[in-house]
C-alpha positions in Angstrom: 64.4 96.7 -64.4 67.4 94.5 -62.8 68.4 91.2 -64.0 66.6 88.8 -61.5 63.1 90.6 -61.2 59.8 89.3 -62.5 58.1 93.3 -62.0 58.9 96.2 -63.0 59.6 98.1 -65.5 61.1 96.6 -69.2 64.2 98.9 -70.7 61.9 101.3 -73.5 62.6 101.1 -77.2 62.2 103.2 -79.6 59.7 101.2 -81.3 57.6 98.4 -79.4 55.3 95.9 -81.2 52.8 94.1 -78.8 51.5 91.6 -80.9 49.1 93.4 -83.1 50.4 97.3 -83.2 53.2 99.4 -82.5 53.9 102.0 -79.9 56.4 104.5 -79.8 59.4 105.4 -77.1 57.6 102.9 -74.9 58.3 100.2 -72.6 56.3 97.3 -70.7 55.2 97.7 -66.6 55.1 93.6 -65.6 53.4 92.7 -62.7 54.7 88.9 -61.7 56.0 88.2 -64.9 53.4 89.1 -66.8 52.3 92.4 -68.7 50.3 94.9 -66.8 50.2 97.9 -69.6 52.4 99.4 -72.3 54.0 102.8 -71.0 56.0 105.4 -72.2 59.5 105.4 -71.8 63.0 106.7 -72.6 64.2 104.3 -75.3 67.4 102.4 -74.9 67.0 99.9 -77.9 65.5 100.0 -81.2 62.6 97.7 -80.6 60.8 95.6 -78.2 58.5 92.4 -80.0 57.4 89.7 -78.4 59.4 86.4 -78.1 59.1 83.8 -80.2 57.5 80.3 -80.1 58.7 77.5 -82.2 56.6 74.7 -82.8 59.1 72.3 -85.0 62.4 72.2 -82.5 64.5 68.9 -82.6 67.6 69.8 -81.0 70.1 72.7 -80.6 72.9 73.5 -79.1 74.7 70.0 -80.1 71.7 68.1 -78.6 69.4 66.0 -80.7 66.2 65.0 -78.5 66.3 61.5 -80.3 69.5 60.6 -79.0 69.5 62.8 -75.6 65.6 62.1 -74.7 65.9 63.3 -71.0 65.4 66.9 -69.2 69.0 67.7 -69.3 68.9 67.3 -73.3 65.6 69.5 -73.0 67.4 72.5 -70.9 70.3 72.7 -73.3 68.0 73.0 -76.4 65.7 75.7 -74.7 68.9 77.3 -73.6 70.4 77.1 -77.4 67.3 78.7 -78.9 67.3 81.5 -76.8 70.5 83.1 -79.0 67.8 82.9 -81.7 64.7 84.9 -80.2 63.0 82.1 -79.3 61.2 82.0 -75.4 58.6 79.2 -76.0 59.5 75.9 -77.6 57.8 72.8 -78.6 60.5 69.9 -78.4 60.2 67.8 -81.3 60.6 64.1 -81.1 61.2 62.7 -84.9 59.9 59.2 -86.1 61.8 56.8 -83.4 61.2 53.4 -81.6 58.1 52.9 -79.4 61.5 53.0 -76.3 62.3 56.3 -77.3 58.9 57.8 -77.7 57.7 56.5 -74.2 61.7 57.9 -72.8 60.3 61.0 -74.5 57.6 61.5 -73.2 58.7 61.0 -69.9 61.6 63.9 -70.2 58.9 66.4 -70.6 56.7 65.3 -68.0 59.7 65.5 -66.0 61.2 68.7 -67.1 57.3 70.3 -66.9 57.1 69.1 -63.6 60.0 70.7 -62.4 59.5 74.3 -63.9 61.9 74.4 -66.7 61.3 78.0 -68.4 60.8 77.7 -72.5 58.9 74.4 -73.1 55.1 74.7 -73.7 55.3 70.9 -74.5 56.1 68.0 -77.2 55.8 67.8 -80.8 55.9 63.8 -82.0 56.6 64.1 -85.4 55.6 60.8 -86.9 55.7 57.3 -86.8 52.7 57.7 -88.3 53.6 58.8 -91.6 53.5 57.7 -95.0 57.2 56.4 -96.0 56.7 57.4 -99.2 56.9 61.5 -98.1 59.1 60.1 -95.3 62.2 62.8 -95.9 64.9 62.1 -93.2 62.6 59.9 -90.8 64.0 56.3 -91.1 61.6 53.9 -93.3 62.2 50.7 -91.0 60.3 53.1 -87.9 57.6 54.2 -90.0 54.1 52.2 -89.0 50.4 52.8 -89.6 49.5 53.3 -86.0 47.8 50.5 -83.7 45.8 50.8 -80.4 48.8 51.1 -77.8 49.9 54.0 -79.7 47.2 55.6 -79.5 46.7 54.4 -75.6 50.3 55.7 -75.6 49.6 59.0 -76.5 46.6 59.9 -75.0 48.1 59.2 -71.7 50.8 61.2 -72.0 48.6 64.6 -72.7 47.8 65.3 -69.1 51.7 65.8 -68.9 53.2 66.7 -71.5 51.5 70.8 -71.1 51.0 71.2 -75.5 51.1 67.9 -77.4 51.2 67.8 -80.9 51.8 65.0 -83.0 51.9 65.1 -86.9 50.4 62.3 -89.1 49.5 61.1 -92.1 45.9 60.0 -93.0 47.4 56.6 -94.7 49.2 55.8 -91.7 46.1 56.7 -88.9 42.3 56.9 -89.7 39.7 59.0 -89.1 38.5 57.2 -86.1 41.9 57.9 -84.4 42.3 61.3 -85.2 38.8 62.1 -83.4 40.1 60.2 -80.5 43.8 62.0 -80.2 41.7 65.3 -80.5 38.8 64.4 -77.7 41.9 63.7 -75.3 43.4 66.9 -75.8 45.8 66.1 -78.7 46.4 68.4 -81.4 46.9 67.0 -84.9 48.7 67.8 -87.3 49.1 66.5 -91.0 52.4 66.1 -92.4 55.1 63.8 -94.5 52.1 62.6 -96.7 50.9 61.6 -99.9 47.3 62.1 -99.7 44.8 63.3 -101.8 43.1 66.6 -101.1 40.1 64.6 -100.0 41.5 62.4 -97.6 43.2 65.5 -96.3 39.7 67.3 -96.1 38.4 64.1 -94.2 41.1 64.1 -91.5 40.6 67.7 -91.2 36.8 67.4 -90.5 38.1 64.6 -87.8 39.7 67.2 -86.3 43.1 67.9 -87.8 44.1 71.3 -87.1 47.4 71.8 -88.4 49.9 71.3 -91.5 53.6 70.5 -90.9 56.1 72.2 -92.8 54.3 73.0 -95.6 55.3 71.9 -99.6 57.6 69.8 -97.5 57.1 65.8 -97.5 53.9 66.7 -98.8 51.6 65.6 -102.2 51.5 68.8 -104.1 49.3 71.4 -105.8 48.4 70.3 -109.1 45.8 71.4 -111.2 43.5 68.5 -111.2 45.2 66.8 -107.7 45.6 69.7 -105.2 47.2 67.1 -102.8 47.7 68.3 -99.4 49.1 71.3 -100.3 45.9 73.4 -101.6 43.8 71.0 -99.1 46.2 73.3 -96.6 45.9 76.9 -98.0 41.7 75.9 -98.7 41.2 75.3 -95.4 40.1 78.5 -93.4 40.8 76.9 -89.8 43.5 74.8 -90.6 46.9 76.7 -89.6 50.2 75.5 -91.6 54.1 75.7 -90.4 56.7 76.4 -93.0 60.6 76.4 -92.6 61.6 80.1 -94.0 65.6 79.5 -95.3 65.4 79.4 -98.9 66.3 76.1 -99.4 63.3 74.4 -98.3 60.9 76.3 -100.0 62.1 78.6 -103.0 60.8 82.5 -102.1 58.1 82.5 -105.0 56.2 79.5 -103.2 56.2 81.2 -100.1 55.1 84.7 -101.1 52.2 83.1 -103.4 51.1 80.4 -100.6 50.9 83.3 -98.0 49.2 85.1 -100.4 46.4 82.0 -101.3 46.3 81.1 -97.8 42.4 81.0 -96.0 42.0 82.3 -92.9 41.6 82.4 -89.8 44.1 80.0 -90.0 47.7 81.7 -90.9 51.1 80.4 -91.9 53.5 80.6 -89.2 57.3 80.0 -89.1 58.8 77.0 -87.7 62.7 76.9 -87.1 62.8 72.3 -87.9 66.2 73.2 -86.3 68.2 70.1 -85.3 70.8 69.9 -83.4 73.6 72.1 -85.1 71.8 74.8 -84.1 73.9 77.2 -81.6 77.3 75.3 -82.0 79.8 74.7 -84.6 79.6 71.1 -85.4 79.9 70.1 -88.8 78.1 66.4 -88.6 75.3 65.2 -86.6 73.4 61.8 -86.6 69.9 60.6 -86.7 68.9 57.0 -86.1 72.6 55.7 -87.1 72.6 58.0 -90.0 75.3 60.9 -90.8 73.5 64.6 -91.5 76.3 67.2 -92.9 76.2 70.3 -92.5 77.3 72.8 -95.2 76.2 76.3 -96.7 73.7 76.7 -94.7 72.3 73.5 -95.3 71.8 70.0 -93.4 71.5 66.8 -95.6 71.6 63.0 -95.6 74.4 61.5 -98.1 71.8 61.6 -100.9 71.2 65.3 -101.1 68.2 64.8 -98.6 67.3 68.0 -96.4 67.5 66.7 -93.2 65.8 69.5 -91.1 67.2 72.9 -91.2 70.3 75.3 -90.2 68.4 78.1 -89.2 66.7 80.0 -85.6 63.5 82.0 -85.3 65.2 84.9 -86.2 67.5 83.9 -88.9 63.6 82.8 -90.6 62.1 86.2 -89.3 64.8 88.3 -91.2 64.1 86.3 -94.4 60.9 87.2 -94.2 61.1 90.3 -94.0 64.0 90.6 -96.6 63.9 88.7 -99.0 59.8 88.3 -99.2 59.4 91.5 -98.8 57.0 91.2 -95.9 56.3 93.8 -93.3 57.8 93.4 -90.2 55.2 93.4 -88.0 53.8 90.6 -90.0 57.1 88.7 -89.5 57.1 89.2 -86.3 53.1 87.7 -85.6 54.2 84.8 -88.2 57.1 84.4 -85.5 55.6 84.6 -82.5 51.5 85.3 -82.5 50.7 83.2 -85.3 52.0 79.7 -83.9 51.1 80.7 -80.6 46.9 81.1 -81.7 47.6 78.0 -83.8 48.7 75.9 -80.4 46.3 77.9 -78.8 48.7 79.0 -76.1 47.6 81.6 -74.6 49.7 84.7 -73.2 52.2 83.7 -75.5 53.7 85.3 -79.0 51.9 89.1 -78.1 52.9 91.8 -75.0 49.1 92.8 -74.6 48.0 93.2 -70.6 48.1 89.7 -69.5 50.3 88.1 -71.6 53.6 86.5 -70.2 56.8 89.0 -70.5 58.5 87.3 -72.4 60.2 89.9 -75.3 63.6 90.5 -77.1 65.7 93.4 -77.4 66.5 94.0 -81.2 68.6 96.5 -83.0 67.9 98.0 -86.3 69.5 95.3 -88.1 67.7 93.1 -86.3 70.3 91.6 -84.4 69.3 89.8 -81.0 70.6 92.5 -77.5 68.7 90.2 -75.5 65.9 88.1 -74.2 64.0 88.4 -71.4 61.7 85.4 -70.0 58.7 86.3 -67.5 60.1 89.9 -67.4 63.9 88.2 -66.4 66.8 89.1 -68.8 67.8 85.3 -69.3 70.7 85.9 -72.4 71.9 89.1 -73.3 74.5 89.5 -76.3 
């Protein structure tokens, strides 16, 4: 299939994972950009897996979406992400004025509007938090949240395509979470100190999702299980986690995937900022210096100030240094955050689903990427 088609016939790989099983020496016949059926081929790569969605994306390619809130900024994030696997994107506004948030919001109903390949939506991470799991987010923004915010957010859903918005139970109540949820919200808990009760509560409001998991988070203790076992407990409740080995040591991750109650999985989420796919070595965030160094980004205090990694950088540590299968990587990459936004057609290459796949080798490094059966980066 040529560069510039939306049907056809994919280049065949040796191996080809469509979501849930493998095929061998196939490829994909797309029909309009989507799959028609799995085929046999001639391979010409080492595998064929689905693209992958990122729910947790603050910036990239020297971009912060704070400080460049517009659809330009959005375009050159999408297009930095691509070098790491990722095809579907949730841009990810952290804790900011009530200016920003509403400049935000407007960016993606813009950049929606016009067509703008990669975004499935917005992702407001906070104000609604509880400043004392507030991480990098600036204290002086964090607020419990009032009536226009929530009139705020429930208008922008109709435009926004996916809205998330992660909270803490101190900072919204039940009440509100019901109401985010009835407009077509999805809520997430995150950068909080509650009890495993009040996390229980705000799940049976209708909270549906954990950010970052162990991160900015009450923990799991024996006699306080915090939000942490309220997470891995809860069977529908899905949970992000950041997979660099500096946000979460390897044991915690191998024994929370391990714990975790499903249906709901553990999926990977990039929290890249925007270092990610260029070489700068500082970046700011509300007037504040992050440094980047050894694979790390931090505040002047040590503070992990979202992480130096892509999609694929986390996929490879799964797979090894925890050991995991790789077709389990892959679905905690791309079908497992997918079912957990409920976006359909995305994060699996079964008959319907959008085209949207990667070219890997066997080390796997990134040949290319295609976006509704269109190479858009190639290596």
């Amino acid at each position: 299939m040529s560069t510039g088609t939306s049907t056809g016939i994919s280049p065949a790989a040796r191996r080809l994972f469509d979501g849930r099983r493998w095929h061998e020496n196939a490829a994909l016949r797309i029909e309009e950009g989507r799959v028609a059926e799995v085929i046999p081929g001639v391979p010409v790569a080492d595998l064929l897996v689905p693209g992958f969605v990122d729910l947790q994306v603050n910036g990239g390619g020297g971009v912060q979406f704070n400080d460049a809130p517009d659809a330009a900024g959005l375009a050159r994030i999408v297009e930095a992400h691509r070098a790491g696997g990722t095809t579907c994107l949730l841009a990810t506004l952290i804790t900011d004025t009530p200016e920003i948030t509403e400049a935000a919001i407007s960016a993606m109903a813009e950049a929606l509007a016009a067509g703008q390949e990669g975004l499935a939506g917005l992702h407001l991470e906070g104000p609604h938090l509880d400043p004392r799991r507030k991480g990098t987010h600036a204290p002086e923004l964090i607020r419990p949240m009032e009536t226009a915010d929530l009139d705020r957010i429930l208008a922008a859903a109709p435009v926004c395509g996916h809205l998330l918005v992660t909270l803490a139970p101190e900072s919204a109540t039940a009440g509100q979470i019901a109401a985010l949820v009835a407009g077509g919200v999805q809520v997430s808990l995150g950068h909080s100190d509650c009890t495993a009760e009040e996390a229980q509560d705000a799940f049976a409001a209708g909270a549906s999702m954990v950010t970052h998991l162990f991160n900015a988070m009450s923990q799991l203790g024996h006699r306080a299980p915090g939000l942490v076992g309220a997470a891995l407990e809860a069977g529908p409740v899905h949970a992000g986690l950041i997979a660099d080995g500096y946000h979460v040591s390897d044991l915690a991750m191998q024994v929370a995937l391990r714990a975790k109650a499903g249906p709901g999985r553990i999926f990977l989420v990039s929290d890249a900022m925007a270092a990610t796919g260029s070489d700068l070595t500082e970046i700011q965030l509300n007037g504040r210096t992050i440094h980047r160094a050894g694979g790390r980004l931090t505040l002047a205090d040590g503070t992990l100030a979202g992480a130096d990694i892509t999609m694929l950088d986390a996929l490879r540590h799964c797979h090894r240094q925890l050991g995991l299968p790789l077709d389990e990587a892959l679905r905690m990459a791309g079908l497992y955050p997918a079912e957990a936004a409920g976006l359909a057609g995305k994060g699996h290459l079964q008959p319907g689903a959008a085209a949207d796949f990667l070219l890997l080798d066997a080390e796997l490094q990134l040949e290319s990427l295609w976006v509704s059966g269109t190479e858009r980066w190639v290596a």
